[in-house]
N, C-alpha and C positions, 0 to 999 in steps of 0.2 A: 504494500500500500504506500511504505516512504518512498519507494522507486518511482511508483506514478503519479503520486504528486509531485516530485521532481522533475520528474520529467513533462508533468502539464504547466508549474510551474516555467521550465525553462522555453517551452513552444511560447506562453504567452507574453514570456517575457523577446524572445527572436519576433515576434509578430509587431510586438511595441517600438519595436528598433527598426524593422524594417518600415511603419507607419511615420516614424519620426523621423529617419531618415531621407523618406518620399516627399520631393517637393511640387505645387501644383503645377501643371500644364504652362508652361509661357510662352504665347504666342505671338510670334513674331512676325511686324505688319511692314513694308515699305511702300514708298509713297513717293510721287514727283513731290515738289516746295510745291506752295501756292494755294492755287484755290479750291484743287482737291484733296489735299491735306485739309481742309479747313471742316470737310465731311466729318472727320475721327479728332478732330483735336482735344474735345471735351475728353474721349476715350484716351487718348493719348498721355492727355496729362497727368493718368494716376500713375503709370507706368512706363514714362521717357525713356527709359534704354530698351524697351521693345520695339520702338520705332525708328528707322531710317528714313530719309530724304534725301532721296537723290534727285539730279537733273533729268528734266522730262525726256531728253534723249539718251539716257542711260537706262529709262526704266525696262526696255525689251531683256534688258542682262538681269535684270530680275528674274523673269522668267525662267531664263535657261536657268539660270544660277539654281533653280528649284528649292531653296532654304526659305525662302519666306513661310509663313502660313497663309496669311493675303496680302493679296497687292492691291493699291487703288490704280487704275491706268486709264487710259482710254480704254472707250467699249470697241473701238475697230480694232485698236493696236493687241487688245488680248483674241480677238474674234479672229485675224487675220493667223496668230501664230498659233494658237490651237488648232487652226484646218493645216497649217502646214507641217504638224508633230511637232512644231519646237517649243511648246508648252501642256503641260497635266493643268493649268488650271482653269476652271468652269467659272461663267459668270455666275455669282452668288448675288449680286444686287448693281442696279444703278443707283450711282447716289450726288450726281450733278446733270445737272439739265439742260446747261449753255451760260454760259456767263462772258458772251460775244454781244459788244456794241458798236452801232454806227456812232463816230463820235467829229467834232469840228468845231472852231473857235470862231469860224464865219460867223456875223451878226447875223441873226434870225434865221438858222439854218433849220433846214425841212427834210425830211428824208426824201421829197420830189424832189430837191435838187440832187441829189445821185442820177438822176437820170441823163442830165446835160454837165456830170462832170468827169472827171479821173477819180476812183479811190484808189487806196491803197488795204490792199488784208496781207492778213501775214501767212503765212506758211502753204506757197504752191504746191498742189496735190496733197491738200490736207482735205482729213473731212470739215473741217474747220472753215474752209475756202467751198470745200464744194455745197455744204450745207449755206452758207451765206448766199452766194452768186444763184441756188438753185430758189431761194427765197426770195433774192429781187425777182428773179424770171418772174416766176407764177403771180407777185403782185404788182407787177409790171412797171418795176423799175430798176429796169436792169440799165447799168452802167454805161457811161460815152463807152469810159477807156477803164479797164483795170491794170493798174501796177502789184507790186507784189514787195513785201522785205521778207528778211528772218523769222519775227518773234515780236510778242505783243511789245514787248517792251520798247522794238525798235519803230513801230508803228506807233508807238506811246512820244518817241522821241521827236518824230515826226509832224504830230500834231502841237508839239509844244513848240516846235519850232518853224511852223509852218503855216499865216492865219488861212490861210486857203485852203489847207488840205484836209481831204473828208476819209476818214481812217476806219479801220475793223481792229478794235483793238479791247482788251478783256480787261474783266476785273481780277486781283486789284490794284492791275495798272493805271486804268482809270480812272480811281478815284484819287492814286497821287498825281494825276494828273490835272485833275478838277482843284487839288490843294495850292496847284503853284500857278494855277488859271482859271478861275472862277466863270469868264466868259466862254466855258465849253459846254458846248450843248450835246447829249448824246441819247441814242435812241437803239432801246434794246433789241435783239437780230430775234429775240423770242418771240416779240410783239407781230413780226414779217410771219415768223415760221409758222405760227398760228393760224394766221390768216389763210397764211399757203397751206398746213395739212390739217387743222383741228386738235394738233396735239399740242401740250402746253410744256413745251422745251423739244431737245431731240437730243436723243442720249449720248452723253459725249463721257462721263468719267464712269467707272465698276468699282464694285469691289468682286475681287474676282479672291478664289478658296482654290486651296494644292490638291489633288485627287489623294495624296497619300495621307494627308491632314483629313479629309473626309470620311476615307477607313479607319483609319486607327482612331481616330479621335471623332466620333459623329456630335457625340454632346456639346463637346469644347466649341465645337462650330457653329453652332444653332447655339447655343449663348452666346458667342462673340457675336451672331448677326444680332441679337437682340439687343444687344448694347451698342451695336455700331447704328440701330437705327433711330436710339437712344438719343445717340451724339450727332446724327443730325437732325434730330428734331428739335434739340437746343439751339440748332444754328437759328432758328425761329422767334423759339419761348424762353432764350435767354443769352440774347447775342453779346452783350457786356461779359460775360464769362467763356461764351466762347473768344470773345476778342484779346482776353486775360490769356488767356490758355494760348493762343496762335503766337503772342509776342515769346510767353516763356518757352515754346517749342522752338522760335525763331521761323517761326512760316511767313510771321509778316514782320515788320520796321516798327510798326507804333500800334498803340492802344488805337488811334485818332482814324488810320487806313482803314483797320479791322473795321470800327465800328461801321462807316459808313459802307464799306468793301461787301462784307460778307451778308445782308439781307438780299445783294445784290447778285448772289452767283449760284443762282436756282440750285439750291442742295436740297433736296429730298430723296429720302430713301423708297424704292419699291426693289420687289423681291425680282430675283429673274423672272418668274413666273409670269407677275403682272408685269413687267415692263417689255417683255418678248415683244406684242407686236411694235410700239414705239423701239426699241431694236431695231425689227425687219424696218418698219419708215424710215428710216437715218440708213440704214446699210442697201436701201433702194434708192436713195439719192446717189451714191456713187459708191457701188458694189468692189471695184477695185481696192478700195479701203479693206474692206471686211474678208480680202482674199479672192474676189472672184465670185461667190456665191451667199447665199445668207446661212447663216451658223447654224449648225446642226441641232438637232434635236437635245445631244448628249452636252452640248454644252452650255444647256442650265442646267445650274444646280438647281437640284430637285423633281427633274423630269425622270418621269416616271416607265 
């Protein structure tokens, strides 16, 4: 009898050690800077060393890299490398909408004047580009002449240095741009897109889940979306704390950008489920983005 109670003794004492031992789940997220970071920040900020921020053209080496558990990215950029095998991860949710404005310092600018001038967007053979330009079309104002730069920022530079020039440039470029030029006027590409398909935004940022983070861990998953759509429904019902949170992650420059910045870059959470068809809409504007074809069945998370 002293034998086995030693020895149930010493099981539950191995069972205590190995419990104490176990530490929870840490899920690890990366993310371009900016205004899709700004989706998880509330999330982010209890646990800052689970998140990176890299440059939006470094984020496709996310993928390969396959160590994240999510990535936020663009919905083409992840849709494109999943039909090509060069990523396991499934869209789990969209959770930015468009945060693309027509913007100019012209006195009394209209968005009919697009029609009789030059813009400037940024990033040729973007969906970014072909979502805007497909948007003038169908409300029929599409452009004299279109030019083209880098990056919002340099179309940001553009307009601050330019009273003429009628720019496509995003938040929360814009609104430092607003800070050091009061007389710019700007007009959001959602208010177009609308008119042209009925939906209110077109899916531009994901939060995309690793397939091997989905097996092994189903739970962990389906709690982190619950929290992730937590964090951007704050970007809403308590934008002062997510603007707290963006400065001490370093996503944005000041309390003062955040504030104004972020009611401004259509973040809402839908699941892939509900957001599939607005998917197919955006990936039918210019299919080349998305790889060629619209994405597969298999790549929402939770299709069945």
């Amino acid at each position: 009898m002293k034998k086995f109670s030693a020895l149930l003794l010493s099981l539950v004492l191995a069972f205590s050690a190995v419990a104490q031992d176990s530490e929870p789940y840490q899920v690890k997220v990366s993310s371009p800077n900016g205004a899709p970071a700004l989706s998880l920040a509330a999330l982010a900020e209890q646990n800052p060393e689970n998140y990176t921020y890299v440059a939006a053209e470094a984020i496709s080496a996310e993928f390969a890299n396959n160590t994240a558990d999510f990535i936020v990215a663009p919905v083409n950029a992840g849709a494109k490398l999943y039909k090509m095998g060069k990523s396991t991860y499934k869209l789990a949710a969209v959770v930015t909408w468009g945060n693309l404005y027509f913007a100019s310092q012209k006195k009394n600018f209209k968005l009919k004047d697009i029609k009789k001038s030059e813009i400037t967007l940024f990033g040729e053979n973007t969906i970014n580009a072909s979502v805007a330009l497909a948007a003038l079309e169908k409300t029929k104002l599409t452009a004299k002449n279109v030019a083209y730069l880098g990056s919002a920022a340099a179309t940001q530079s553009l307009l601050l240095s330019d009273s003429g020039a009628i720019v496509l440039t995003a938040e929360p470029a814009l609104t430092a741009a607003k800070m050091k030029n009061p007389k710019i006027t700007a007009y959001p590409l959602n208010d177009l897109f609308k008119k042209a398909t009925g939906f209110s935004g077109f899916a531009q940022a994901g939060l995309f889940v690793r397939a091997e983070t989905i097996e092994q861990n189903p739970h962990i998953v389906e709690d982190f979306l619950v929290r992730a759509e937590e964090s951007c429904k704050k970007c809403k019902k308590d934008v002062a704390a997510v603007a707290r949170a963006a400065v001490a992650l370093e996503i944005l420059p000041s309390e003062n950008i955040a504030l104004s910045a972020i009611p401004n870059c259509a973040i809402r959470f839908e699941s892939a489920q509900e957001a599939r068809k607005q998917v197919e809409a955006t990936a039918n504007i210019d299919l080349k983005q998305f790889g060629g074809v619209l994405p597969a069945d298999d790549f929402y998370y939770g299709e069945k």
